[in-house]
N, C-alpha and C positions, 0 to 999 in steps of 0.2 A: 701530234696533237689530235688528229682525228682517228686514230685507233682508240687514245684514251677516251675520248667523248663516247665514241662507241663502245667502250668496256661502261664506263660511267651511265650509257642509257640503257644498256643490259638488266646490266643490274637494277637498275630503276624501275624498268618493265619487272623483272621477276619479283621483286618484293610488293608492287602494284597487285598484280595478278591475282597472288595468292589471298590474300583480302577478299577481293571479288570472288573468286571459286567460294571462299566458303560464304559471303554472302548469298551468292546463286543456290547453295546447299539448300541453306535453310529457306531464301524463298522457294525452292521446288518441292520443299517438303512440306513448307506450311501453305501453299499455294494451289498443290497438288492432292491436298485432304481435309483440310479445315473448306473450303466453301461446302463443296460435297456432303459433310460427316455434318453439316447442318439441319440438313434434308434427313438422311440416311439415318440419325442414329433411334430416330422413333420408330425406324418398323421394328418386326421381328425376324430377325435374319440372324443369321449364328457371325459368330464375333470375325470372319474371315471375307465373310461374303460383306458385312457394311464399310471391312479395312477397303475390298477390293472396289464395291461399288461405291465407298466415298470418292477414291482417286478418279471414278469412271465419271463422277458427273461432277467432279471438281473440276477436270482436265474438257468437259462437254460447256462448265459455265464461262472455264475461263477463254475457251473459245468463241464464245459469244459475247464477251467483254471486250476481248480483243480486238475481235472482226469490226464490233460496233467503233472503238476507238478507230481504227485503219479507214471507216467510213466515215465516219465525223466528228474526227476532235483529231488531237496532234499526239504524238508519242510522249506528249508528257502527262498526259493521262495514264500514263502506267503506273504511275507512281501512287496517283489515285487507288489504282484496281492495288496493287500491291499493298498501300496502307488498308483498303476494304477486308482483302483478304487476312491479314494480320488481326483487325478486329475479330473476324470469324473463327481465326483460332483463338481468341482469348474466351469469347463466349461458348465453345464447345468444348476449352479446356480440361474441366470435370471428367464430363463424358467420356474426351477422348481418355483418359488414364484409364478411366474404370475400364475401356476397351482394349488397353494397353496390358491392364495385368492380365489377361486374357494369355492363356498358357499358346493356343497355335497362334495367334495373333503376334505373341511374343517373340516366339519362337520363329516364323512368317519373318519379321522384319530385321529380328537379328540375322536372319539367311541373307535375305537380301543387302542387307550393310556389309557382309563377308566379301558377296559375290560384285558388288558397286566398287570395294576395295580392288578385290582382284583384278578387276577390268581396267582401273584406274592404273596399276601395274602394267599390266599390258599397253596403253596409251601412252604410258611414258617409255617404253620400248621405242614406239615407232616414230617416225620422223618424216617418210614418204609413202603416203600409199600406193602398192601399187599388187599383184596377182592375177596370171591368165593376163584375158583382154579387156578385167574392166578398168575403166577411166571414167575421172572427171562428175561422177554422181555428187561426190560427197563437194565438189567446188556446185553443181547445178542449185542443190540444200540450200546452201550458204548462201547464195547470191539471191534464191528465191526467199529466206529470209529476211536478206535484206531490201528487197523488193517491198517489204511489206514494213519494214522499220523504218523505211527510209522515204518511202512514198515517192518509188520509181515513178516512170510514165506507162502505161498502161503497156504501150509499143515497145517496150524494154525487150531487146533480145534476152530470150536466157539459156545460156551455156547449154550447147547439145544443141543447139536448132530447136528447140521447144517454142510451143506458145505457152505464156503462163497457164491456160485451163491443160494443159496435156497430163497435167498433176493435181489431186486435189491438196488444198493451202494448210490445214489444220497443224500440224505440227509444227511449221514452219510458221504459220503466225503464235503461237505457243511460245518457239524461241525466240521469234522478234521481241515477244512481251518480255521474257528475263534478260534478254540484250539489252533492251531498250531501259532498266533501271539497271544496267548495270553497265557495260559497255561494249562496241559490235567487234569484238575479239572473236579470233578464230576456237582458240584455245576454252573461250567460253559457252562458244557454240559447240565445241564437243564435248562438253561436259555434259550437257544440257541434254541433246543428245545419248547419252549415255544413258543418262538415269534414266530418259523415258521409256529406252529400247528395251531398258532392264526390268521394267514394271510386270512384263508380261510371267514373271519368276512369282508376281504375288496370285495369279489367278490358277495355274501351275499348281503351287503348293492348294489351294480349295479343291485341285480337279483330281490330289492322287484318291481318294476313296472313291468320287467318282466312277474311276480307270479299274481299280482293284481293291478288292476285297481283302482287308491287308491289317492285320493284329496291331504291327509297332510301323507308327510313323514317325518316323525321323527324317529331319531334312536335308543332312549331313550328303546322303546319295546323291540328292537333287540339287544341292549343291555344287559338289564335285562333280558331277553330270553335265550341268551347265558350265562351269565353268573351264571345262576342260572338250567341249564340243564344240570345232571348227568353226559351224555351221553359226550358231548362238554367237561367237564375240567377233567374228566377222561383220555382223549383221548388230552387232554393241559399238563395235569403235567404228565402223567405218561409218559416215553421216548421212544415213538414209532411213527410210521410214517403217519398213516392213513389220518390225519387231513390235511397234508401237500397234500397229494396226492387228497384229496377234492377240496382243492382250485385248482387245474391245472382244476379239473373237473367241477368242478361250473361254473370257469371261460371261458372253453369251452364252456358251454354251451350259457351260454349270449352272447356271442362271434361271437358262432355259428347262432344264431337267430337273431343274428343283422344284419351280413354277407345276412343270408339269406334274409330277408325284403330289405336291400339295394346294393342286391349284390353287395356285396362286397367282391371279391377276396382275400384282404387282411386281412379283419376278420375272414375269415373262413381258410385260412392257418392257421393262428396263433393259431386258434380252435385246431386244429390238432396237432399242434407244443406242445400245452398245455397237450393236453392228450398222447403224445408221455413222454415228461417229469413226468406226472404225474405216467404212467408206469414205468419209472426208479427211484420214487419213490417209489412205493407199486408196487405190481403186483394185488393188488383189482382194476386199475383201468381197465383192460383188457378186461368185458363185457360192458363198458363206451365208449375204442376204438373198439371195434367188430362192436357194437351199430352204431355209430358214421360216421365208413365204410358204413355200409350195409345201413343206412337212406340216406348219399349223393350219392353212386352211383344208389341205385332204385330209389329215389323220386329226390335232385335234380338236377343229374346230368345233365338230358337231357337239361333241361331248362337254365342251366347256362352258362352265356358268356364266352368266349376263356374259353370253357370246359376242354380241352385237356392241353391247358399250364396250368390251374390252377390246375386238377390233377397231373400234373408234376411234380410242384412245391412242392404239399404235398406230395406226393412220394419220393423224391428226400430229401427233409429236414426233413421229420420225417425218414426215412429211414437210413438218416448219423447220426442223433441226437440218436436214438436205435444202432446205429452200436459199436457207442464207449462205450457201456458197453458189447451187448452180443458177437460182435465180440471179443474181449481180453477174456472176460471170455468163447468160444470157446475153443481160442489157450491158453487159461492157462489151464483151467481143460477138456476141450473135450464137445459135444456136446452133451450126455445123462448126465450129470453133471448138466449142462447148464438150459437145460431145462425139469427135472425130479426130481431135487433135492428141488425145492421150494415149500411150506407149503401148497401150493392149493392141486398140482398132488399126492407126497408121500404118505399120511396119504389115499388116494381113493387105494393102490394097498395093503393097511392092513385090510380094510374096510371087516366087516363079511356080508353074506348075499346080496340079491340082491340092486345094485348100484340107481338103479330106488326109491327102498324104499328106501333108505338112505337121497334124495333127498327129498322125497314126506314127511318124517318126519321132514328132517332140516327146510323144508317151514312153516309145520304146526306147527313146535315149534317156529320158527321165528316171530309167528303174535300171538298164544293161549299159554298165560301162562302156561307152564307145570305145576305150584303146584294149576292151578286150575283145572286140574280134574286127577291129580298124585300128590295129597296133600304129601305124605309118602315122596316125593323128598324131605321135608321140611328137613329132617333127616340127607340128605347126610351130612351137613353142622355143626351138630351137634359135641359141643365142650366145654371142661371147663367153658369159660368164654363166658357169656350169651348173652351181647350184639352185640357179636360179628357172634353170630348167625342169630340174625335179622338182623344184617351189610349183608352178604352174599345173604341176599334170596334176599332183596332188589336190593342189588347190581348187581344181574343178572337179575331183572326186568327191570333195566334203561338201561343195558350195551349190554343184547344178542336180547331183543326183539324189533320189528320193531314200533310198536305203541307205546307202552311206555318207549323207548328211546325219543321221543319226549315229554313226559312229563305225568306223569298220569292224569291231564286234557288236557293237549296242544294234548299227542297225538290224543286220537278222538274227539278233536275241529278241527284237520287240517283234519282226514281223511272227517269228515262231509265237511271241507272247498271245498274238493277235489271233494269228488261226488258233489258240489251243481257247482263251477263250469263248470265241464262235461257236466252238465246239462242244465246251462244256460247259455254258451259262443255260441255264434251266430258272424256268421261273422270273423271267423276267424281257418276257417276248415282243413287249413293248418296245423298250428300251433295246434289246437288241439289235432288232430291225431299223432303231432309228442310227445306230451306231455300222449298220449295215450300208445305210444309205448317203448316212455322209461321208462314210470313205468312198463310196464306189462313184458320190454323184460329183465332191470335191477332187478325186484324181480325172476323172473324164473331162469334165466342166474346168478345171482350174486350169487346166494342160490346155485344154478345144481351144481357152479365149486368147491363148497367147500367139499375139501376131507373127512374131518371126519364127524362123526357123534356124534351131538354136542346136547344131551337132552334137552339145554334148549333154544336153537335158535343160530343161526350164524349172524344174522345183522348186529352183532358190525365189519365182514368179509369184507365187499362188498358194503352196502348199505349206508353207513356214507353220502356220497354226497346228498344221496335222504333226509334220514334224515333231514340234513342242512336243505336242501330246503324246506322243510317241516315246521320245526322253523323259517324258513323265512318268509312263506307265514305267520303263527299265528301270527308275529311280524306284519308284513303287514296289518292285519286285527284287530288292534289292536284298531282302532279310527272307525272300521263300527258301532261299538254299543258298548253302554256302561257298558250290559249286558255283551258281548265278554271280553270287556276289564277288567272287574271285577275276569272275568271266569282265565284268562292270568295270572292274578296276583295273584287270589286263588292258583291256578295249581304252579306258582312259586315259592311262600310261600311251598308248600308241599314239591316240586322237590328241591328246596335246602334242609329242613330240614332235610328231610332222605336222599337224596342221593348225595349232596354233604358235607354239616355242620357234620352229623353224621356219613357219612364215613372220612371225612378227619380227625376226632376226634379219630377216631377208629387207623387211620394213623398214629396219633399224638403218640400212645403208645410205651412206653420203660418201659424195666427191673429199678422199681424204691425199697428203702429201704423193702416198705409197700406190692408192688406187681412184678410178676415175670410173665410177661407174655410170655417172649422167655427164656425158660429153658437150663441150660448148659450141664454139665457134671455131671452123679453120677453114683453111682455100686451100684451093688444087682445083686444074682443070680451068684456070681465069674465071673461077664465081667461089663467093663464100657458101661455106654449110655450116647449118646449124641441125645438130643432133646426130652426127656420121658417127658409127658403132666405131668402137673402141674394143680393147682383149680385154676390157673387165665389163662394157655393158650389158644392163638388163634390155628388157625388149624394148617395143616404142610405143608401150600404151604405158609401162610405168617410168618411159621419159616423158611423155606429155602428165601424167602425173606432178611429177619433178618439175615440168617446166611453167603449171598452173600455180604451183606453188611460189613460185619467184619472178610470177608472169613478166612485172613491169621491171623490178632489180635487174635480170639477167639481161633483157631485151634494151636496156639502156647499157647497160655492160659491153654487151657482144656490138653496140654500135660505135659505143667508145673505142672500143680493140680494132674494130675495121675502120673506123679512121683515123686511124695512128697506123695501119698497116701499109708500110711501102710508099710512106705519102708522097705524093709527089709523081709516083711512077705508072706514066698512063694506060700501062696494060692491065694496072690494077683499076683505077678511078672507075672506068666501066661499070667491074663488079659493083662497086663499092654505090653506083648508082641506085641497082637493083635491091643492095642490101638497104639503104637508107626509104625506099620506098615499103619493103616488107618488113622493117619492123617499126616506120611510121604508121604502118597500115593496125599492128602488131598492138602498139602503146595506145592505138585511138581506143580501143576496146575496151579500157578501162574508165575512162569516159563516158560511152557509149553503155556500154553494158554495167559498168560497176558504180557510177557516177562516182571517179574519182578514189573510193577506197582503198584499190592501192596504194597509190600515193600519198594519202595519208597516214598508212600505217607504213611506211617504209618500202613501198614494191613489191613485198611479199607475205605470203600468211607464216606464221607461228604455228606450229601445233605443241600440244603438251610436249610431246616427246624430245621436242627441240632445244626445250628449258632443262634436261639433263644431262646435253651435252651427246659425245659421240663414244663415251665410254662404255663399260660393259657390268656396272654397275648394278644401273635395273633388269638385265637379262639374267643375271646374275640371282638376283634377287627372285624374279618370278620363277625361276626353276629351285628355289630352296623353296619358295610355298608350294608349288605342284608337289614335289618334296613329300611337306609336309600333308598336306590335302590328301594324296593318294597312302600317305601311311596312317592316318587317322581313317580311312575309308576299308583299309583293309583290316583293320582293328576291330571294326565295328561289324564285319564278315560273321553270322551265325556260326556259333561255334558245333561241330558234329559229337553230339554227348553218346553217352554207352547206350543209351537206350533206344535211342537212334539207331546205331546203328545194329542193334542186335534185333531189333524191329525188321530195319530193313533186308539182316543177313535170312531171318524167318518167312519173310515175304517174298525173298529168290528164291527161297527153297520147295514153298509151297508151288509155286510157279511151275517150278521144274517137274514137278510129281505131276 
């Protein structure tokens, strides 16, 4: 009877669920550009840049609706902002269409609906996260979500040993707001998640003319670019913030460069506006706003009209826009809290040995593969189960290093794109120098702030924006030659295979009849263990993955089992002492830390991928659209016509004489 009830509440959740996700759709869509596109649609900005900067100060107000509810009113004031916002789209309806028939605009949002699907593929693959040595971020998200839905106590431990200020809240109060009208589902939280990671795809598509000077834009490349780039759906499905904080930055940037060529005062406020919120997103975005500073007041300030009011202005609004988080977090936790307690500074005052070195090697591991001339590192990773081995090494080749996060051919096709370039851009020495300066002062500066010391590179810290930009420009250059274009699509072929197809497979694993690759509970030696390697385990950062996931389920499981075990027999009771204290120690935590949410949703989280079961169905499926993707990309490859190449047979020739 109680397997049927549990088939019976299955199913009940999954027909629930699917409601909700599309409810969550359409508020993140009408929530995420109708307050925004209120504002926005009166300037004069081209149809790409008001899609990008409605979202930028939709996602800017609706953090300040939010924040305001989390300070005084109760979560059911969401529903309020959520009905507001729904007004906002019925009154910018018009507009927004006329914005809508807009050819890149169109074209702009049908990519992104492509790439939102794709990803949503991939999500339904996986079922545990886990790769290398990280853990536990994506449970940190979620709890720090609900911190703010739920109206933790301020003293709330949160996941990792963090004080709440060691992160800035913005995204995470974001999610609380569509949690909080819809409900505090894991499943819902990574949707949410998703979309916003994936935004950074609309400012992307404004920055390829930016990058290059380029005849036919199609977004087909930067598409399959993205969606076929390690680096990019890593940084989609897994539940952290970096992605989101890219786009404030990307978008600054175009922003910023447009303002500049037309002074325009109100493009470059807004530049600012963006990289202030991108800060209360991530704090990677901090050598972006330094940057950002120090280039408008040395270079252009002097030259810029009503100088004075337009620093005012950016003063004055990024300054209240930053207020409403570090001011409260100030006067809640105090000023060394504040701004000592987050992931950059902490980890540099435990740091051994000189702070200079620690710098000068996170750089050099950030760009030279460490297992190519520290082979032996291959070892660290070493474990039971074999493919899981080669998952890892891979998976910190895409994820910590700076060239091949963009692709093991994309990345040094873009860096060649970069120096040629530098090399031949004439006429334009402004811009240059400013494109000089923020590569040379974001890799120094983004690497310097990063506290630990990290063997096998920090990129995946700081530098994501550049990265982007990087897969932008290859996307960009995807139609100069045919040869480039072939190159694109080899490199993409490879970049999904192993470091997206064959990590998310690796994702896909659970404890089944035949294999056990998250181990439970057993004794030997007169004491229980819990999580002893096994000939099919993965390592023990994606067992404590596994084991966040079923925190309180498993932990009242393995207590049941060790008291049914040998009862009675007192060479056991001992153990069995020890165990009933560590995993009462174990179960308090959800309490303590979660107030309770396990327990009420069953002992453990759900992800998408769980709701399709342990089949091979959706793995299945995402390698027939890569498939498809990668044959539609090489279709679309410049074809070499006769005149070409009798061009270019007359051009060797002349060479040779």
């Amino acid at each position: 009877m109680s397997n049927f009830w549990r088939v019976r509440q299955g199913c009940y959740t999954d027909s629930v669920l699917l409601p909700q996700l599309i409810l969550t759709l359409v508020l993140l869509v009408v929530c995420s550009f109708a307050p925004g596109f209120l504002v926005v649609r009166r300037l004069r900005w081209s149809g790409l840049e008001k899609l990008c900067g409605s979202i930028a100060l939709s996602l800017v107000l609706l953090w300040l609706a939010a924040w305001g509810i989390y300070l005084l009113a109760s979560p059911a004031a969401f529903f309020a902002l959520a009905a507001a916002c729904g007004v906002a789209g019925i009154v910018v309806a018009k507009d927004a269409w006329r914005l809508f028939r807009g050819l890149r605009v169109r074209r702009a949002l049908a990519a992104y609906g492509l790439l939102l699907a794709w990803t949503l593929v991939v999500l339904a693959v996986i079922r545990n996260y886990s790769g290398a040595l990280w853990s536990g971020d994506w449970l940190e998200h979620f709890q720090r979500t609900l911190f703010f839905l739920h109206h933790f106590a301020k003293d709330t431990p949160i996941y990792g040993g963090y004080l709440l200020p060691a992160r800035p809240p913005m995204m995470n109060v974001l999610a609380a707001f569509f949690l909080g009208v819809t409900q505090d589902r894991f499943e819902i939280f990574q949707f949410v998640f998703t979309f916003l990671n994936l935004l950074v795809f609309l400012p992307c598509c404004l920055a390829i003319p930016v990058l290059a000077r380029v005849r036919k834009v199609s977004l087909l490349p930067l598409v399959g670019v993205f969606a076929m780039n390690p680096a990019v759906m890593q940084n989609a499905t897994y539940t952290w913030t970096k992605m989101l904080t890219a786009f404030f930055v990307v978008l600054a940037i175009c922003l910023y460069l447009s303002g500049w060529r037309k002074r325009d005062s109100v493009r470059l406020t807004a530049a600012f506006v963006a990289l202030a919120a991108g800060l209360l997103v991530h704090y990677s975005a901090g050598p972006y706003c330094v940057f950002f500073a120090l280039h408008y007041l040395l270079v252009l300030f002097r030259g810029r009209p009503a100088k004075w009011k337009e620093l005012g202005a950016i003063t004055i609004v990024c300054g209240l826009l930053l207020f409403t988080w570090f001011g409260w977090s100030i006067a809640a936790y105090g000023v060394k809290p504040t701004f000592t307690s987050n992931t950059s500074i902490t980890p540099t005052m435990q740091v051994q040995g000189s702070n200079l070195a620690k710098i000068a090697g996170n750089v050099f591991d950030s760009i030279v593969p460490r297992i190519s001339y520290d082979p032996v590192q291959v070892h660290l990773f070493d474990q039971p189960y074999a493919p899981a081995v080669v998952r890892d090494n891979v998976f910190l080749l895409y994820q910590t290093n700076l060239i091949l996060s963009m692709g093991l051919i994309g990345g040094p096709l873009v860096v060649w794109f970069v120096v040629a370039a530098f090399r031949g851009r004439k006429g334009l020495g402004g811009e240059r120098n400013f494109w000089l300066m923020l590569i040379g002062f974001s890799l120094a500066i983004g690497l310097a702030v990063v506290g630990e010391r990290d063997y096998f590179g920090v990129a995946h810290l700081t530098l994501i924006p550049l990265e982007l930009l990087g897969i932008t420009l290859l996307a960009a250059r995807f139609f100069s030659r045919r040869l480039v274009a072939l190159l694109i699509v080899a490199g993409c072929a490879v970049d999904f295979s192993l470091g997206v197809f064959f990590h998310a497979r690796m994702q896909h694993l659970d404890n089944t009849a035949e294999h056990t690759y998250f181990t439970g509970l057993s004794y030997g030696n007169g004491q229980f263990i819990i999580g002893g390697a096994g000939p099919d385990s993965l390592n023990m950062y994606a067992w404590r993955n596994w084991l966040g996931k079923h925190h309180v389920a498993l932990n009242e499981k393995w207590l049941a089992l060790g008291e049914a075990y040998h009862r009675g027999d007192p060479a056991v009771e001992a153990a069995k002492v020890d165990l009933r204290a560590a995993i009462a120690e174990r179960l308090k935590e959800d309490e303590v830390n979660w107030q309770g949410w396990y327990r009420r949703n069953g002992g453990e989280f759900e992800l998408i991928g769980d709701h399709f079961g342990g089949g091979d169905a959706t793995s299945v499926l995402l390698a027939v659209a890569a498939l498809a993707l990668l044959w539609q990309m090489a279709r679309q490859a410049p074809r070499v016509t006769l005149a070409a190449a009798v061009q270019t047979k007359s051009s060797r020739s002349r060479h040779k004489r």
